[in-house]
N, C-alpha and C positions, 0 to 999 in steps of 0.2 A: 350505514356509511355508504356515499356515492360510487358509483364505480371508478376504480382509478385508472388514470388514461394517461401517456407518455407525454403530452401536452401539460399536464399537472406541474411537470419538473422542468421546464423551459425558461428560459429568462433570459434578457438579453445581456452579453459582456462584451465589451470592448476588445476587441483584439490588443491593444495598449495594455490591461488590465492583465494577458499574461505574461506571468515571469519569466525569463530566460536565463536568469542569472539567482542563488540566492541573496538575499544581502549579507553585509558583514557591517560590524560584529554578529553575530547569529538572532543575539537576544534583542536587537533593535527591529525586527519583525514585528509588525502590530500583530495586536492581540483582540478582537473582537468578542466581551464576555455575552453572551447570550442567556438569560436565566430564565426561569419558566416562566419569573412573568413579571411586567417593568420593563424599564426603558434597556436599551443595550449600550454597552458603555464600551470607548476605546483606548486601547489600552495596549502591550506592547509587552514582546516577550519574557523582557527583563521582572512583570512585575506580577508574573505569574505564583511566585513565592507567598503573596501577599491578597491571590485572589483565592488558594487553598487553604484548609486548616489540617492543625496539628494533628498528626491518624490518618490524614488521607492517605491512601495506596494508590502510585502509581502504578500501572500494569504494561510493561516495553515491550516491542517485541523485537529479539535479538537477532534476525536472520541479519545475512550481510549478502548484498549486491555482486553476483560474477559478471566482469566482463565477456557476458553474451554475446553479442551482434559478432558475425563472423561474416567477411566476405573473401570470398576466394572465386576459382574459374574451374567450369566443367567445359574444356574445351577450350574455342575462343568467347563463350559464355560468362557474364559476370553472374554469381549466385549469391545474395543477402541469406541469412539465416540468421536465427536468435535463438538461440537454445533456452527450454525452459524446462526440461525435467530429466535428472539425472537415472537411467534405468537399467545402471551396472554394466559392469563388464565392457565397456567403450561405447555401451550405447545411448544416442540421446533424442528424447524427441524436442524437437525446433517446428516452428515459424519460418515456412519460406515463400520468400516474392519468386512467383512467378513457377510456383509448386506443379503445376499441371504441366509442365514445360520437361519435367525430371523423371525420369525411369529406372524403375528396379534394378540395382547395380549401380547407377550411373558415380562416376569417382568426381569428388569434391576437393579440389586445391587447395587449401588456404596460406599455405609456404609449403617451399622445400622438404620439410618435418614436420607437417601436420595438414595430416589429410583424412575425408571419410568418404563412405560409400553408402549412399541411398540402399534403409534397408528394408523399409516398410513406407506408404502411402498413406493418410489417416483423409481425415476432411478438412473443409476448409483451410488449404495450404500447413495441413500439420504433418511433419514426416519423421521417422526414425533415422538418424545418421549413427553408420556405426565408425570408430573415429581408431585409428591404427594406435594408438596408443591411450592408458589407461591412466589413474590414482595420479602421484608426483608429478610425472612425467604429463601429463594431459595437463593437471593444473599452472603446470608451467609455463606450457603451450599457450593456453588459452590468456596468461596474462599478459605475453609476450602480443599476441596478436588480436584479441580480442575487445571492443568496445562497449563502454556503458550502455546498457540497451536504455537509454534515458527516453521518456514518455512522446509519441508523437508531435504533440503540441511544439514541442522544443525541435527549434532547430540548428541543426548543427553538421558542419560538413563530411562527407562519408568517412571514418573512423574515428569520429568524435573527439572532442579536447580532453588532451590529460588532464584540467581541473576540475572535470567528471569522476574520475578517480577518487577523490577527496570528496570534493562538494554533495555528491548521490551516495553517500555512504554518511549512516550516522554511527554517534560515538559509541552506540550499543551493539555492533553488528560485532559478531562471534560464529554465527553457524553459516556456513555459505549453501547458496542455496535458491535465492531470489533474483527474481531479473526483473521486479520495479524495486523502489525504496518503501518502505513504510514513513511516510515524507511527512508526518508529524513529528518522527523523530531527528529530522534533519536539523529543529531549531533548538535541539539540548548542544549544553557545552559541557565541562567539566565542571566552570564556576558556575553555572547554573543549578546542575546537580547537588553542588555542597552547598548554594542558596536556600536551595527544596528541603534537603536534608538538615541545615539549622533551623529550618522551619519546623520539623518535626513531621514532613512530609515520608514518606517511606517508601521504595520501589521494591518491585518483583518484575521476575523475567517471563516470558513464552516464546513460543518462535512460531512464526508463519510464514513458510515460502513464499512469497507475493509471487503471481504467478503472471503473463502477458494477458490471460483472460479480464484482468481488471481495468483494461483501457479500449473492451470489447464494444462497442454501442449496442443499447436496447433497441431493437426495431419492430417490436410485437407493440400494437397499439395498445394491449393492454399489458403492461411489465410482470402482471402476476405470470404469464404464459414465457416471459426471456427465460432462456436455457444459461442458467446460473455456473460460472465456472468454477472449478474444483481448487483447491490448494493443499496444499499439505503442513497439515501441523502438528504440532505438541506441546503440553501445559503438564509439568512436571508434579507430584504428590506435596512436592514440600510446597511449591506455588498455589498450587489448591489449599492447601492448611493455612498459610498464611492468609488470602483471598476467606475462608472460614473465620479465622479469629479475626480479621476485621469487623466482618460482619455481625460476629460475636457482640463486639464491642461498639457496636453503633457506626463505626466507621466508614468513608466513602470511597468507594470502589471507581477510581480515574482511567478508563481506556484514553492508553497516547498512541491515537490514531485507530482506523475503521479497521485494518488489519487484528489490532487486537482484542478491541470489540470483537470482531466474529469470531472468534477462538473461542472468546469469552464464554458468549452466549453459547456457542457450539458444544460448549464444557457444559453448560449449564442444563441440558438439554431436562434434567430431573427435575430440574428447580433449584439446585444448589451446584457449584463448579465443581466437578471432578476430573482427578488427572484423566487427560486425552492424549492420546496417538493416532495418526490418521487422517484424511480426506476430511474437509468438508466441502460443501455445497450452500452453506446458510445464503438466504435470500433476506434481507430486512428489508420491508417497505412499511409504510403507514400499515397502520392495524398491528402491528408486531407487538408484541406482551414481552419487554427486555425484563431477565430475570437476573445479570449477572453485575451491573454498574449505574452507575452513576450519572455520572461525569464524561465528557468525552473531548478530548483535546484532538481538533485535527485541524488540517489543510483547509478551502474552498477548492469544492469541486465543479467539474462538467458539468453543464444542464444536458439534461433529458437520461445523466448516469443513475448506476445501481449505485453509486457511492450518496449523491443527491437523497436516492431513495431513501437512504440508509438515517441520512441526519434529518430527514422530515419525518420519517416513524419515530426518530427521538424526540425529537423538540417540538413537532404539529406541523405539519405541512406549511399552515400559514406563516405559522412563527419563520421559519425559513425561508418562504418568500420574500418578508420583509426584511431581515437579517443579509442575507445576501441581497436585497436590493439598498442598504442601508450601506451594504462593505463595498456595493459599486459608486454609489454614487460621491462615498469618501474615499475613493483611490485608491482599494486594499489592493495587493496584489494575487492572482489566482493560479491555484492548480500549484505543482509538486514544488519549485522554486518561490513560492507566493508566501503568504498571510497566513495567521490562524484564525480558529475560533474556540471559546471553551463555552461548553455546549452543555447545560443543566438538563437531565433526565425531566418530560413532564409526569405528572404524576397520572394513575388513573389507569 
């Protein structure tokens, strides 16, 4: 195999091409099917029911979206931050603009009744704030004042639109915890779900914090050397059993979206998925040997991203060049508010 080079996952998109809005109804989203091998076909959310078979498993992943972005004033000082890991007892570590600027102690405004104090320095504008109030009472705060940390691409004026509320939040989110979306799941509905399931489709849950690291860019010319961000997840015993008797049964194992994929795999680490608790770090690029699915239903992603990387170690590098130069030159729309694709495991 050639060596792989960050150049490999480049391509050019339209600035027009991305989304800032989702569509609505949800399931009028095209649908780009990708199969290991044949032409690719277009096609459209609603008619996903009908591109699966009866036994498939799909695999969700249930975190749900906090409104993170916080802005408040140190001083006469404006200070952004986005919180992305909850580490007890009032304290959080955050993403801040303009992080070399803040000192040990320094006090964080964000209203009248909710404020923190710089409590630790990390790298790369990462800092612990520890926030005067805890549990209820902070999550209260936080949704009174807080916005959807929605993906930089997107833009939107500083405390973002309440139809981020809704729209960045799918119908599976239950555990909070996440400050991107797992934005495959943004195109289920309800009626969609009872679609899948007359079909004879079948779900199962995991959760994975999406964490700010995943809209990080790779800048090592060779990506096997990018410093892989961490997340935190969990794949429950009875989830793994079921993820089991499919496989028992010949059945195909659907990742809805990359977030769950990596859990997957990260579960799978034996050869077969067992229940997980914990960090991971999984890097997927070309050459990866996937042990845990199939199938994989996601977004279009960033060129020159680890997400990029991820659906070319599935499908073949090439196969993805063409598939995405296929979804540009028909008008799909890209990135977290865009298009999908359903992406066939190549074999081998």
């Amino acid at each position: 195999m050639a060596p792989l080079r960050l150049a490999d996952f480049d391509f050019p998109l339209p600035r027009a091409l991305i989304a800032e809005r989702p569509i609505e109804p949800r399931e009028r989203a095209r649908l780009l099917h990708i199969p290991v091998a044949g032409p690719f076909t277009d096609h459209h959310i609603a008619d996903l029911p009908a591109l699966l078979r009866p036994g498939d498993l799909i695999v969700y992943n249930d975190t749900k979206v906090i409104p993170a972005r916080l802005a408040g004033q140190r001083g006469a000082a404006t200070v952004e931050v986005t919180l992305h890991r909850d580490e007890g007892g009032g304290l959080w570590r955050a993403l801040a603009k303009g992080a070399r600027r803040l000192r040990l102690g320094d006090r964080i405004v964000f209203a009248d009744d909710f404020a923190a104090t710089v409590a630790a320095k990390h790298s790369a504008g990462d800092i612990s704030l520890r926030f005067d109030i805890e549990g209820d009472a902070f999550r209260a705060a936080l949704a009174r004042y807080g916005a959807m940390p929605l993906p930089p691409y997107i833009k939107r004026p500083r405390g973002g639109d309440p139809r981020d509320r809704s729209d960045y939040q799918t119908i599976f989110a239950r555990a909070e915890g996440a400050v991107a979306a797992p934005t495959a799941g943004l195109h289920f509905t309800p009626a969609l779900v009872e679609a899948l399931k007359q079909r004879g489709v079948e779900f199962a849950a995991l959760t994975l914090h999406v964490g700010p690291g995943t809209f990080l860019p790779v800048k090592t010319d060779d990506p096997r050397q990018h410093n892989m961000h961490g997340e935190w997840g969990s794949l429950s015993a009875a989830t793994a059993e079921r993820i089991a008797d499919a496989r028992r049964h010949g059945r195909r194992i659907v990742a809805l979206g990359t977030t769950s994929l990596r859990l997957l795999e990260a579960a799978a680490e034996s050869g077969e998925v067992r229940p997980f608790s914990g960090e991971t770090r999984l890097f997927i690029f070309p050459g990866y040997r996937f042990r845990a699915i199939d199938l994989l239903l996601t977004n279009f992603h960033l060129p020159r991203s680890t997400l990029v990387m991820l659906v070319a170690a599935l499908a073949g590098l090439e196969r993805i060049k063409a598939a995405y130069a296929h979804a540009v030159a028909a008008g799909y729309r890209f990135f977290s508010y865009g298009d999908a694709c359903l992406i066939e495991r190549a074999r081998g």
